[in-house]
C-alpha positions in Angstrom: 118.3 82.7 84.1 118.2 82.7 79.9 114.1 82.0 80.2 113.5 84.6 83.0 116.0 86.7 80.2 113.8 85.7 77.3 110.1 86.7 79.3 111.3 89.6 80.2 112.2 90.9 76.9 108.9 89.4 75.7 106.6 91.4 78.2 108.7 94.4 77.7 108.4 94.0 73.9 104.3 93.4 74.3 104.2 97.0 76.8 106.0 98.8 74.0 104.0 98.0 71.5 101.2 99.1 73.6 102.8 102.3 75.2 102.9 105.8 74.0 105.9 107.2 76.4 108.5 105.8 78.3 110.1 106.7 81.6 113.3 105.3 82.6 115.0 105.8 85.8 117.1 103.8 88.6 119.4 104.2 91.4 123.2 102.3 92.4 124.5 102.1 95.2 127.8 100.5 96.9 128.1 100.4 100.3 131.9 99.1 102.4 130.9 98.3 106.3 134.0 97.5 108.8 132.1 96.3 111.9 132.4 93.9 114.9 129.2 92.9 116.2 127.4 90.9 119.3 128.1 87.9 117.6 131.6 88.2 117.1 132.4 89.3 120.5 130.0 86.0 122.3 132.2 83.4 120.1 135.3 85.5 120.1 135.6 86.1 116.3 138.1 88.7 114.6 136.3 92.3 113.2 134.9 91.7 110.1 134.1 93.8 106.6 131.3 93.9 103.9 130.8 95.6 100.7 128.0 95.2 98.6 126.6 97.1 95.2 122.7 97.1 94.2 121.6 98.6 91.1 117.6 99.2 90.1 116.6 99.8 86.4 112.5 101.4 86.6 111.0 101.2 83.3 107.8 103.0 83.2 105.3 102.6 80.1 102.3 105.2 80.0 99.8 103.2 78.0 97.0 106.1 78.4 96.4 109.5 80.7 94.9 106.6 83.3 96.7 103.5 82.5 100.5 102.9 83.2 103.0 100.0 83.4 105.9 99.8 86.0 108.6 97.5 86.0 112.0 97.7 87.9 114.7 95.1 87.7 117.0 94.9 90.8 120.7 93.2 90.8 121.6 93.0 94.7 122.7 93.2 96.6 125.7 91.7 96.0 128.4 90.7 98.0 131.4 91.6 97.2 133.8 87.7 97.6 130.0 86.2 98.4 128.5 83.3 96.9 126.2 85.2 94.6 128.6 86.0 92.1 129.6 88.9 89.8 130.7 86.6 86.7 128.4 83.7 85.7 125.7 84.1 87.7 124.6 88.0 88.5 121.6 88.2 90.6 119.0 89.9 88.7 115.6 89.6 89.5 111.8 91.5 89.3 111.6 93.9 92.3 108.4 95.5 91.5 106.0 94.8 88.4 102.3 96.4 88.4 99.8 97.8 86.8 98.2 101.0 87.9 94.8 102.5 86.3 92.2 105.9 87.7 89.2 104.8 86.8 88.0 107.8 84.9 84.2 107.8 86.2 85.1 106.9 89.9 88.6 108.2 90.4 89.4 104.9 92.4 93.3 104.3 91.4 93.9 100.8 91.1 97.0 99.1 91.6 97.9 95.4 90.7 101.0 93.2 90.5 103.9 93.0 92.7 104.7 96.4 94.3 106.3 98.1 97.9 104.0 99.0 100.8 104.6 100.2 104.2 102.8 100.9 107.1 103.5 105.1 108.6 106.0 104.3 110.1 107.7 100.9 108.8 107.3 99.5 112.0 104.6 96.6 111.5 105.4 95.9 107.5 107.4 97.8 105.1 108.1 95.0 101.9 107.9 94.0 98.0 104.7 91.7 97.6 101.9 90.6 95.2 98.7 93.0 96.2 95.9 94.5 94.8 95.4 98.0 96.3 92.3 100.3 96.0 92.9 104.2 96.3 90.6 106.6 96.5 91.5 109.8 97.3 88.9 112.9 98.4 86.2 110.6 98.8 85.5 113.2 101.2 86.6 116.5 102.0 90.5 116.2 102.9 89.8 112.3 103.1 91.5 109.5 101.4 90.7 105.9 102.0 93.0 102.6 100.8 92.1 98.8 100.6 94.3 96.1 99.8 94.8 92.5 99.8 98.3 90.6 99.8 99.9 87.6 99.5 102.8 86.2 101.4 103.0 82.6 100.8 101.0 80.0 98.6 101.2 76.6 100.4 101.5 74.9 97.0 105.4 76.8 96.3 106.6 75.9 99.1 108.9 73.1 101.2 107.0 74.1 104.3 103.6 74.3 103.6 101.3 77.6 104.4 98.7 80.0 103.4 99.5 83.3 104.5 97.7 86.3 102.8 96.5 89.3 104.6 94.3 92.5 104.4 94.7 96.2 104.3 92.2 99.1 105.3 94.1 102.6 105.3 92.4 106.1 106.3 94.6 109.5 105.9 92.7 112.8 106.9 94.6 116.1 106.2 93.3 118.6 109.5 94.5 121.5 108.2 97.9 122.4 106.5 99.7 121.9 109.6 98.0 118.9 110.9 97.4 115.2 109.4 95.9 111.9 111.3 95.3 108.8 110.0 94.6 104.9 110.9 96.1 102.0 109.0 94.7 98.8 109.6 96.4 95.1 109.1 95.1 91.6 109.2 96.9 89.0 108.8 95.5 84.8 108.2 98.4 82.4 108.4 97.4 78.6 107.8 99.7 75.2 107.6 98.7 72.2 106.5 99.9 70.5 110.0 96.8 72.4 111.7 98.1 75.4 113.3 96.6 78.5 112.6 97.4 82.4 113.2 95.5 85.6 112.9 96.8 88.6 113.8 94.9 92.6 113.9 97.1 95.6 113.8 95.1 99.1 114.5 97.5 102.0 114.1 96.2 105.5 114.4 99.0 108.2 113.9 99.1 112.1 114.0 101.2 114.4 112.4 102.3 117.9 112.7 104.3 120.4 111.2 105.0 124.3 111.8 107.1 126.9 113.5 110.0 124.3 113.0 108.6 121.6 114.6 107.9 118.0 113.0 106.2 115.4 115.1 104.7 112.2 113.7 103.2 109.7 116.4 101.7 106.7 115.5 100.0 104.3 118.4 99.6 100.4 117.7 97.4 97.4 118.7 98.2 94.0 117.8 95.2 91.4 118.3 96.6 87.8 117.9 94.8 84.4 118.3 96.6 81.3 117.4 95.5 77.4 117.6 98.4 75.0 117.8 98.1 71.4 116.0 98.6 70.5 119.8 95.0 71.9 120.3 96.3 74.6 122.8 94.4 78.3 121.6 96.7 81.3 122.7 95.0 84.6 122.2 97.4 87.9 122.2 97.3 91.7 122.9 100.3 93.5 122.1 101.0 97.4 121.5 103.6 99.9 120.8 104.2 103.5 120.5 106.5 105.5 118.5 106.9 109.1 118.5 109.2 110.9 116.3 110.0 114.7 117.2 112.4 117.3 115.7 112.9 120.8 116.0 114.5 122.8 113.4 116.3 126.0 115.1 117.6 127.7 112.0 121.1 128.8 112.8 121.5 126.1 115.3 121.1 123.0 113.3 117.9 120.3 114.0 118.0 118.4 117.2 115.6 115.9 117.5 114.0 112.7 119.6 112.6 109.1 118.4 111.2 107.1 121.1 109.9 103.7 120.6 107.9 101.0 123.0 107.0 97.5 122.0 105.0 95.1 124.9 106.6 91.8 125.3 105.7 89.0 127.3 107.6 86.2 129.5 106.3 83.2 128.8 104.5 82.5 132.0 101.0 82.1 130.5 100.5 79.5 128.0 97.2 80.7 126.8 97.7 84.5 126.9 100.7 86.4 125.7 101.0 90.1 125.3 104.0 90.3 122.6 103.7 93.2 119.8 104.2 90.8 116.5 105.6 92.3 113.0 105.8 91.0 109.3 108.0 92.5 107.9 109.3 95.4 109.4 111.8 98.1 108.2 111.6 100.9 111.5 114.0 103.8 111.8 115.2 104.4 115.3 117.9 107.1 113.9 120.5 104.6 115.6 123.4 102.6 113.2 123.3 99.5 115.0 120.4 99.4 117.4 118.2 100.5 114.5 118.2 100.5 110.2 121.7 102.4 109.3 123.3 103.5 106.1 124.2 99.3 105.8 121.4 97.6 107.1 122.9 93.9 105.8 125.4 94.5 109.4 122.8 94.1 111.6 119.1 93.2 111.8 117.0 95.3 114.2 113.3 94.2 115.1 111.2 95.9 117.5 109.4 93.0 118.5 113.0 91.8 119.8 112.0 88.1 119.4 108.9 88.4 121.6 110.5 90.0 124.6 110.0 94.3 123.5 112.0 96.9 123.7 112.2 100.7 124.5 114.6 102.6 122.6 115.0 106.4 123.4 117.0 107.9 120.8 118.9 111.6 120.7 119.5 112.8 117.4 121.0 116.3 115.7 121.8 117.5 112.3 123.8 120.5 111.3 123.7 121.8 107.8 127.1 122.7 107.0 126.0 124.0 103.7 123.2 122.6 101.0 124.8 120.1 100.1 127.2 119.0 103.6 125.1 117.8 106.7 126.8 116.2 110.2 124.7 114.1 112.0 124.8 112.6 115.2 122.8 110.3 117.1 122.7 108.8 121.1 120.5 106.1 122.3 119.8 103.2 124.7 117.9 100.2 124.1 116.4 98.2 126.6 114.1 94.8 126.4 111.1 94.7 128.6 111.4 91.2 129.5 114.6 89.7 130.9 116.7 87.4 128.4 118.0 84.1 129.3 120.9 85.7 131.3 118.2 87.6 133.4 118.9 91.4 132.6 117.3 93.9 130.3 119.6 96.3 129.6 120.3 95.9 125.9 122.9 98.6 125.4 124.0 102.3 124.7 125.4 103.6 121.3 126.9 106.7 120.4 126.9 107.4 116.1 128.4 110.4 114.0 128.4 110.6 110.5 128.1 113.1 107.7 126.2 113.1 104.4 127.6 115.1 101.4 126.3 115.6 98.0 128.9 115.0 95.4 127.0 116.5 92.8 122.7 117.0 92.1 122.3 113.0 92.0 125.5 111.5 93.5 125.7 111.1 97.3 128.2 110.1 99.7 127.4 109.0 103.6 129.8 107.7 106.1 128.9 107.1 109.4 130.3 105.6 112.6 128.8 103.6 115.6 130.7 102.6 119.1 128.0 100.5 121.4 128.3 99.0 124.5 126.1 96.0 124.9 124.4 95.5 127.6 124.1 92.3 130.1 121.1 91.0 128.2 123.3 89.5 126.3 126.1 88.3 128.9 128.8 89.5 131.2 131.4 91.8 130.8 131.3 92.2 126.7 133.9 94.0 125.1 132.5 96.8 123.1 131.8 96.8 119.5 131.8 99.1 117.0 130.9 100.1 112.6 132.0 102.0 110.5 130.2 102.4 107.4 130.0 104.3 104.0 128.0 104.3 101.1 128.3 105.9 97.8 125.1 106.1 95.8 123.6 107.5 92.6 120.3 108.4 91.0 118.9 108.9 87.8 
C-alpha cells in the first residue's frame, strides 16, 4: 500500500511538472440495500442488508491543446462490517489512468493506458481495462471510425494460466439529426497453457432515433465462437441477441416506455455445435431492480447470457416528472430462460419496482427504489417471494 502511495505521488509529481492546467473532479456515493434474494429463499436464510460507500478522485492534467493526462483513484466499494476495512487497510486503487493525444496533422485521437469502454448498449462488454484505442472522427461525412486493442489477462500474472486479449472495430454514422446507425465489432482470443483455446466474433449493428417524443435505440448481435478443448473436441458456436429500447415522452402525461431483450441459448445436446450468446463483461440495463442492473447492483448479478441457457426479458417502464428536480418511476417485467434449467421449467419470474429519484441540490442526488418478484419454477417449486429495497445517496463534483 505505502509503495503504490509513494508511485503515485511520484507520477503525479512528474505530470505536474509537465502540465499547464489541472482539472479535478469526482463523485461519492453510499448506497443501504435491505433484500432477500433466490438464494436466501433455496437454503432458507433470514433477509439480509448491505451498505456500501465508493468515492472517485479524477485528476486531469492538460499537458498541451492535443495532449492530456487522466488519472482517477477509486476507494470501493466498501462494505460497510466487510472484510475490506475502513481503518488500516482502505481500498484504494487506479480505476482509470491514460493518455489521450489528436494528432494535429491527421486528427486521429489516440488513447492509451487503462480506461472504460462499452459496447452500445452494455450488453457484450462494458469494463476498466488496459487498451489502445484509435478515434477518428469525420473521416467521412457524418462518419466516425474506432479501433482498439485490449488486454484481459497475461498468462504470466496469473495462478491460472491464460492469454486473453481482444480486438475492437467501431463504425458510428449520424443519418440525419434524428437518425443514427452504427456497427461495433468484438473479437475476442482466449489461450491456456493446458491447450484449450477460444475465439469468439461479436457483430452488433444498432439504430437509433429520436423525435416527436419518441426515443428508440435497437442494437442486433451475432456471436461467432469456435473453441478446441485440450480433450481435442472442436465446438464451433452461433449465438445472437436483440435488444430494443423504446420510450415515448407524452409531455403532460409522464414517459412510458418498453426494453425488450433476447439472448439464444442452447441445451447441451450437441457436443460439437452450441448456439449460446457469450459476454465478457457485461453491464446491460433491462430497467428492472433485480432481474436487471438497479440502483445497488452488488444485490444481485444479472447476465443475459443466463449461464448459457438465454433469456427474454420484456420490461414495462414509466417516469413521471413531478417537478425538475422529483421524478417517480416504475417498472414491470418478466424474465424467462429459453432453455429449461435443471428442474425442467423456463419461467424465470415476474417483478414489479417503484422508486423515485430526487435532486437534493445541483450535484447531490437521492434514489430509493423498491422491488417485489416472484421467482419462477426455473428455479424450484413453490418459492416464497422475495423482495429489495434500496437507496442511494450520491454526490458530484
Amino acid at each position: 500500500m505505502k509503495k503504490n502511495l509513494i508511485l503515485t505521488i511520484l507520477l503525479m509529481v512528474v505530470v505536474g511538472l509537465m502540465a499547464t492546467d489541472f482539472t479535478i473532479s469526482g463523485d461519492f456515493r453510499t448506497r443501504l440495500s435491505l433484500y432477500k434474494d433466490i438464494d436466501m429463499v433455496l437454503n432458507n436464510y433470514e433477509a439480509g442488508n448491505f451498505v456500501d460507500s465508493r468515492a472517485n478522485l479524477t485528476i486531469k492534467a492538460d499537458i498541451d491543446k492535443n495532449l492530456n493526462f487522466v488519472y482517477t483513484l477509486r476507494s470501493g466499494n466498501l462494505v460497510w462490517g466487510g472484510n475490506n476495512g475502513w481503518s488500516n487497510n482502505i481500498d484504494v486503487k487506479t480505476h482509470n489512468a491514460y493518455v489521450n493525444w489528436i494528432c494535429p496533422f491527421t486528427g486521429v485521437d489516440a488513447t492509451a493506458g487503462h480506461i472504460s469502454w462499452n459496447d452500445h448498449t452494455s450488453l457484450v462488454l462494458d469494463d476498466d481495462l488496459p487498451a489502445v484505442v484509435l478515434r477518428k472522427n469525420n473521416i467521412a461525412p457524418n462518419l466516425d471510425l474506432e479501433f482498439g486493442y485490449l488486454v484481459f489477462q497475461e498468462s504470466q500474472f496469473n495462478a491460472y494460466p491464460r492469454d486473453s486479449d481482444g480486438f475492437l472495430l467501431n463504425v458510428d454514422y449520424k443519418i440525419n439529426n434524428d437518425m443514427a446507425a452504427g456497427l461495433n465489432t468484438i473479437i475476442h482470443r482466449e489461450k491456456t497453457t493446458r491447450g484449450e483455446q477460444e475465439n469468439n466474433f461479436w457483430i452488433m449493428p444498432f439504430f437509433t432515433y429520436a423525435n416527436f417524443g419518441i426515443d428508440a435505440d435497437a442494437m442486433f448481435a451475432l456471436n461467432y465462437g469456435s473453441y478446441e478443448r485440450n480433450s481435442g473436441d472442436d465446438v464451433t458456436n452461433m449465438g445472437m441477441a436483440f435488444a430494443l429500447d423504446l420510450k415515448y415522452d407524452t409531455k403532460d402525461f409522464g414517459i412510458p416506455g418498453i426494453n425488450f431483450l433476447y439472448t439464444s441459448g442452447d441445451d447441451g445436446s450437441d457436443p460439437e455445435e452450441t448456439t449460446v450468446f457469450n459476454t465478457l463483461s457485461t453491464y446491460y440495463h433491462s430497467g428492472l431492480e433485480y432481474f436487471g442492473v438497479g440502483i445497488h447492483d452488488g444485490v444481485q448479478t444479472f447476465d443475459p447470457s443466463n449461464n448459457g441457457l438465454g433469456l427474454m426479458s420484456v420490461v414495462l417502464n414509466y417516469k413521471y416528472p413531478v417537478n425538475p428536480k422529483f421524478d417517480v418511476l416504475f417498472a414491470a417485467g418478466m424474465v424467462n430462460s429459453i432453455e429449461e434449467s435443471a428442474t425442467g421449467e423456463t419461467d424465470m419470474g415476474i417483478e414489479v419496482d417503484l422508486g423515485l429519484s430526487y435532486k437534493l441540490f445541483d450535484n447531490y442526488t437521492f434514489k430509493l427504489a423498491g422491488a417485489y418478484v416472484m421467482p419462477g419454477e426455473f428455479y424450484g417449486k413453490d418459492l416464497d417471494d422475495i423482495y429489495e429495497v434500496s437507496s442511494v445517496l450520491s454526490i458530484n463534483f
